[in-house]
C-alpha positions as CSV (number, residue, x, y, z in Angstrom):
1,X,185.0,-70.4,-28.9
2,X,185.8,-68.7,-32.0
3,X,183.5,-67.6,-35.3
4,X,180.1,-67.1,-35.3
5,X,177.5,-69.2,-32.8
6,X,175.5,-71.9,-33.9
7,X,172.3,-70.2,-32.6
8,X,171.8,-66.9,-32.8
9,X,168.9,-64.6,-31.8
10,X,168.1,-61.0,-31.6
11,X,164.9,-58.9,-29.8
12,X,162.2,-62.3,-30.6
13,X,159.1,-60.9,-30.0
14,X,156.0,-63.2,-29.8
15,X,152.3,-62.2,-29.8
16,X,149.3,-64.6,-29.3
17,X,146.9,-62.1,-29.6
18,X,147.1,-59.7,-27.0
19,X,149.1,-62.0,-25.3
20,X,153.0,-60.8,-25.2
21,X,154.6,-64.1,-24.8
22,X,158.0,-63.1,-25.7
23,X,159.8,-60.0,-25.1
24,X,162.7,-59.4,-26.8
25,X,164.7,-62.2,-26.5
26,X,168.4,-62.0,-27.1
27,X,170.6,-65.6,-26.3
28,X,173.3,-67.0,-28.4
29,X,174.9,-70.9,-28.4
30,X,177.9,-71.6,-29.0
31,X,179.1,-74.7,-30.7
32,X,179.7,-77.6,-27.7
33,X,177.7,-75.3,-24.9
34,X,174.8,-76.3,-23.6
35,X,172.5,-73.7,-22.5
36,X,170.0,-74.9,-19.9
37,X,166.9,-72.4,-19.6
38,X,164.6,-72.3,-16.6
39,X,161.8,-70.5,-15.1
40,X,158.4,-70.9,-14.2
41,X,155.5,-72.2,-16.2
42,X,154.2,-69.9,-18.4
43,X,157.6,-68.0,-18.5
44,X,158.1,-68.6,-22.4
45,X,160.8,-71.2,-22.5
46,X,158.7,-73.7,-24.5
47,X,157.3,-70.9,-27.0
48,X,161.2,-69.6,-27.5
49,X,162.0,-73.4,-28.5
50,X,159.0,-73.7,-31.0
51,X,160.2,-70.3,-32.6
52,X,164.0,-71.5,-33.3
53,X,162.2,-74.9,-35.1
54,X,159.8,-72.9,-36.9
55,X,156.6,-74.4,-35.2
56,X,156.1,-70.8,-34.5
57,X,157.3,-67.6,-36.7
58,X,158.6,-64.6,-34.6
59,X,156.5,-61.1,-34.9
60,X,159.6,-59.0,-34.5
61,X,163.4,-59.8,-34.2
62,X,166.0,-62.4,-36.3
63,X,166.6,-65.9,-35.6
64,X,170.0,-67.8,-37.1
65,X,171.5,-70.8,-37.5
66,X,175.1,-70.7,-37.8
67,X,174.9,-67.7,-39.4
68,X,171.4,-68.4,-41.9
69,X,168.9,-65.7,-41.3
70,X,166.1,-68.6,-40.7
71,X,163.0,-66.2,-39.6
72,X,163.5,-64.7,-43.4
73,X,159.8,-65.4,-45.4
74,X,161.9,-67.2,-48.4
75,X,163.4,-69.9,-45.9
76,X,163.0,-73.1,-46.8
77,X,161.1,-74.3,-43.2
78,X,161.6,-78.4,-43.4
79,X,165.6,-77.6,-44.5
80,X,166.1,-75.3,-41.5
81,X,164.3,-78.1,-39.3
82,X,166.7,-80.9,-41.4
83,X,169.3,-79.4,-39.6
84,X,167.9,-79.5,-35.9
85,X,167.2,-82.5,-33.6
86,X,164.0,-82.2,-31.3
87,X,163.0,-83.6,-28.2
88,X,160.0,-82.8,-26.8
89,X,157.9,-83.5,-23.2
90,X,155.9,-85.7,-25.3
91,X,157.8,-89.0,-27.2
92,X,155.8,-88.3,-30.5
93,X,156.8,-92.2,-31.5
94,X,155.3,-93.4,-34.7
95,X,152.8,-96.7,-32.8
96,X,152.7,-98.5,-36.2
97,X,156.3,-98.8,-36.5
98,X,159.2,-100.2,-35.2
99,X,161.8,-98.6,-33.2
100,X,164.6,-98.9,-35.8
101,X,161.7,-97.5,-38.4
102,X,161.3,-94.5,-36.2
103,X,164.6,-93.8,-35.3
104,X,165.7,-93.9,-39.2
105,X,162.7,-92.3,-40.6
106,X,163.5,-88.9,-41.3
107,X,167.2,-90.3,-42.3
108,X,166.0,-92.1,-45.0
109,X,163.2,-89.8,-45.7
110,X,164.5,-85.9,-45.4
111,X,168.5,-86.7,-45.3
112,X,168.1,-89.8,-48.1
113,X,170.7,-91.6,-46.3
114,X,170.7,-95.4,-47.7
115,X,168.2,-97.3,-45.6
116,X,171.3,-99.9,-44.6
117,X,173.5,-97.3,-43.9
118,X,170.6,-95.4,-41.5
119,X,169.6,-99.2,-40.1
120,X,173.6,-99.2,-39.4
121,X,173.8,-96.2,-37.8
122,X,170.3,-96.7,-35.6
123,X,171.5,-100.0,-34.4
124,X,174.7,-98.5,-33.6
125,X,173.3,-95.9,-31.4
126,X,170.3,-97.9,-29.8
127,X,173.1,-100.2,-28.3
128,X,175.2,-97.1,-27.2
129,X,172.2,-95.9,-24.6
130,X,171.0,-99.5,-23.6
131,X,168.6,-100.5,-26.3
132,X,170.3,-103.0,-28.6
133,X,167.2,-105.3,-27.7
134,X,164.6,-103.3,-28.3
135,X,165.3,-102.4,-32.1
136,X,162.4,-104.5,-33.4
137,X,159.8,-103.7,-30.7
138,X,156.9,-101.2,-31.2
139,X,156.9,-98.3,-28.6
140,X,153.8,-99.9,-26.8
141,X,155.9,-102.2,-25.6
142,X,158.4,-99.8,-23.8
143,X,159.0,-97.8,-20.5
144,X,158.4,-94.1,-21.0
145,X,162.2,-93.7,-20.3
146,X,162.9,-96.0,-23.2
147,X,160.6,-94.2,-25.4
148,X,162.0,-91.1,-24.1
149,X,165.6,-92.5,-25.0
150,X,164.2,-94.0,-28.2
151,X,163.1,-90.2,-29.3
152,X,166.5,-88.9,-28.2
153,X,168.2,-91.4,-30.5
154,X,166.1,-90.4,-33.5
155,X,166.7,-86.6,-33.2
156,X,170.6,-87.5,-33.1
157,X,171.0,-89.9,-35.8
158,X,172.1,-87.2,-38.2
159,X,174.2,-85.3,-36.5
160,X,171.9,-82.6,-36.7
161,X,174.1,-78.8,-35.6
162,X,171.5,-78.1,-32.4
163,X,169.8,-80.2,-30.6
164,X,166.9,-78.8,-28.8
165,X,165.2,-80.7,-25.4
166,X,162.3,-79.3,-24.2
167,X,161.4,-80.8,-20.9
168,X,162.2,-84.3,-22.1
169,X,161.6,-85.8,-18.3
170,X,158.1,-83.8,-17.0
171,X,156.0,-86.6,-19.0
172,X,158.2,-89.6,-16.7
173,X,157.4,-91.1,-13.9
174,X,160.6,-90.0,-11.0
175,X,161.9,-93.7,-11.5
176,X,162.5,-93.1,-15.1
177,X,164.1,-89.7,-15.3
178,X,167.4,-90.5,-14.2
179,X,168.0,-93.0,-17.5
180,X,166.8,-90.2,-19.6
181,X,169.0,-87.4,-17.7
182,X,172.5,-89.8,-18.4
183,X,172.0,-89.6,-21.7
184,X,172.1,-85.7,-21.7
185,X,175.2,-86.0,-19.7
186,X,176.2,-88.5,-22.8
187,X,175.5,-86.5,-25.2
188,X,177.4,-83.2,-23.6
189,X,180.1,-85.3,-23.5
190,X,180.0,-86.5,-27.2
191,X,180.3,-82.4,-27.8
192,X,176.5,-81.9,-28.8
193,X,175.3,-78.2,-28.8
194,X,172.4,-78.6,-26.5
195,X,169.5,-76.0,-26.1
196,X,167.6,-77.6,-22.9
197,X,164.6,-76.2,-20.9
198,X,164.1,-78.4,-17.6
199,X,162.3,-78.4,-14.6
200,X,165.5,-80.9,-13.1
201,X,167.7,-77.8,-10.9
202,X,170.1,-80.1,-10.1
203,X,170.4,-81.7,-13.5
204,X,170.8,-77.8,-14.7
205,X,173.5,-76.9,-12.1
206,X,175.6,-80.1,-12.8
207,X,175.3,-80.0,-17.1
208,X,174.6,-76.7,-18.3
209,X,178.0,-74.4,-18.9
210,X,175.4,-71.6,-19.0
211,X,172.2,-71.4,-17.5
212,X,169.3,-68.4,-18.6
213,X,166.6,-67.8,-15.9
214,X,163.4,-66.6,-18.7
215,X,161.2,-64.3,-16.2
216,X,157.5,-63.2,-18.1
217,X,158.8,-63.8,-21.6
218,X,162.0,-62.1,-21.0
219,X,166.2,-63.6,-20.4
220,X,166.2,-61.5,-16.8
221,X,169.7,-63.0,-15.7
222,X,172.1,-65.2,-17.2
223,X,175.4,-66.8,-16.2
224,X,177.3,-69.9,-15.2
225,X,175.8,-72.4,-12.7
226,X,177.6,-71.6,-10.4
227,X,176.4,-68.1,-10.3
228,X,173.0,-68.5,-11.1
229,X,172.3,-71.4,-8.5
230,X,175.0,-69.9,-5.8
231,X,174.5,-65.9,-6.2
232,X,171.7,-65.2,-8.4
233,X,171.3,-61.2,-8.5
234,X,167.6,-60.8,-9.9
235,X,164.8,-60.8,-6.7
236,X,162.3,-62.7,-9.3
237,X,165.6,-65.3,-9.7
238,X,166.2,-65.7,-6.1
239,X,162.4,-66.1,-5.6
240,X,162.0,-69.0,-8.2
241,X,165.2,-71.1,-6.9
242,X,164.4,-70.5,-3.5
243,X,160.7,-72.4,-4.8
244,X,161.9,-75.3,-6.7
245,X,165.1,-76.3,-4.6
246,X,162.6,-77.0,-2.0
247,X,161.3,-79.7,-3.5
């Protein structure tokens, strides 16, 4: 990997009152990697995702994107967020329109690409994941998996330079979290630069080229798959696998 990474950040702190959700929070992406973070409920993975799209503004510590100091007062928030696709738990579908209208919205609307050359391009990537016959439907009228899919589609019609999933599968029913899973594995394949928190350990262990095990708003140990899943070093990391690969 050479030149700077595509996310950066440095000591993130985040208060919610009293409450110290994150602790100094250091983790870089590289451009291609996906970074797969874990940890138990409540550990901070889905506050440190809100903070890199701006939902929620650090108290302490820098955030960048490829190299733009985005935590700075004078950034402009919706340009920052023009150049990052996200997925959350939840499919946050438009009900009143159709699934080409959603998937081509914030093209047409934030990016001004020409509504043919979005429609083009939405088509194009509903048939790629398996929903060329779905483009005129309305999400009511969808599995959760194809909503999920639907969502996933929309965050990477532009090309956007990080893609953030924030446990796109908890909200599925078991059946329906394979389909969504695949299209990760797609999409790492395509060369994607993928920030994902999941509850899937075995997803995790077989996609991420780095997973980061978040312990009480803190990045407590770090490292390839193979060591965090096969010789994890931290007793709170050895404690939370030794939980979850139960089930």
């Amino acid at each position: 990997m050479t030149g700077s990474p595509v996310l950066a950040l440095h000591d993130v702190h985040k208060f919610f009152g009293d409450n110290h959700v994150l602790k100094g929070v250091d983790l870089s992406v590289d451009a291609h990697e996906v970074v797969v973070l874990i940890g138990a409920s409540g550990s901070g993975k889905s506050t440190l995702m809100r903070t890199i799209n701006l939902i929620e503004r650090v108290d302490d510590g820098t955030i960048s994107l490829s190299g733009d100091d985005i935590t700075d007062v004078r950034v402009d928030v919706d340009r920052v967020r023009s150049r990052i696709g996200v997925v959350f738990q939840h499919f946050n579908l438009f009900p009143h329109m159709s699934v080409i209208d959603n998937v081509t919205l914030a093209a047409r609307q934030v990016h001004k690409i020409p509504t043919a050359d979005a429609r083009a391009r939405g088509e194009q990537l509903l048939a790629r994941f398996g929903l060329e016959d779905k483009v005129g439907a309305y999400p009511d009228q969808l599995s959760g998996g194809q909503q999920q899919r639907v969502a996933i589609v929309r965050a990477i019609l532009t090309d956007p330079e990080l893609l953030l999933l924030d446990e796109i599968t908890s909200a599925l029913d078991p059946m329906l979290v394979g389909e969504v899973l695949d299209l990760v594995r797609s999409l790492k394949e395509g060369g994607s630069t993928i920030l994902m928190a999941t509850h899937e350990m075995h997803f995790a262990r077989s996609v991420a080229d780095r997973v980061v095990f978040m312990h009480q708003g803190r990045i407590l140990e770090q490292g390839t798959p193979e060591q965090i899943f096969g010789s994890p070093q931290e007793a709170a990391t050895q404690e939370f696998l030794a939980r979850v690969m139960q089930r």
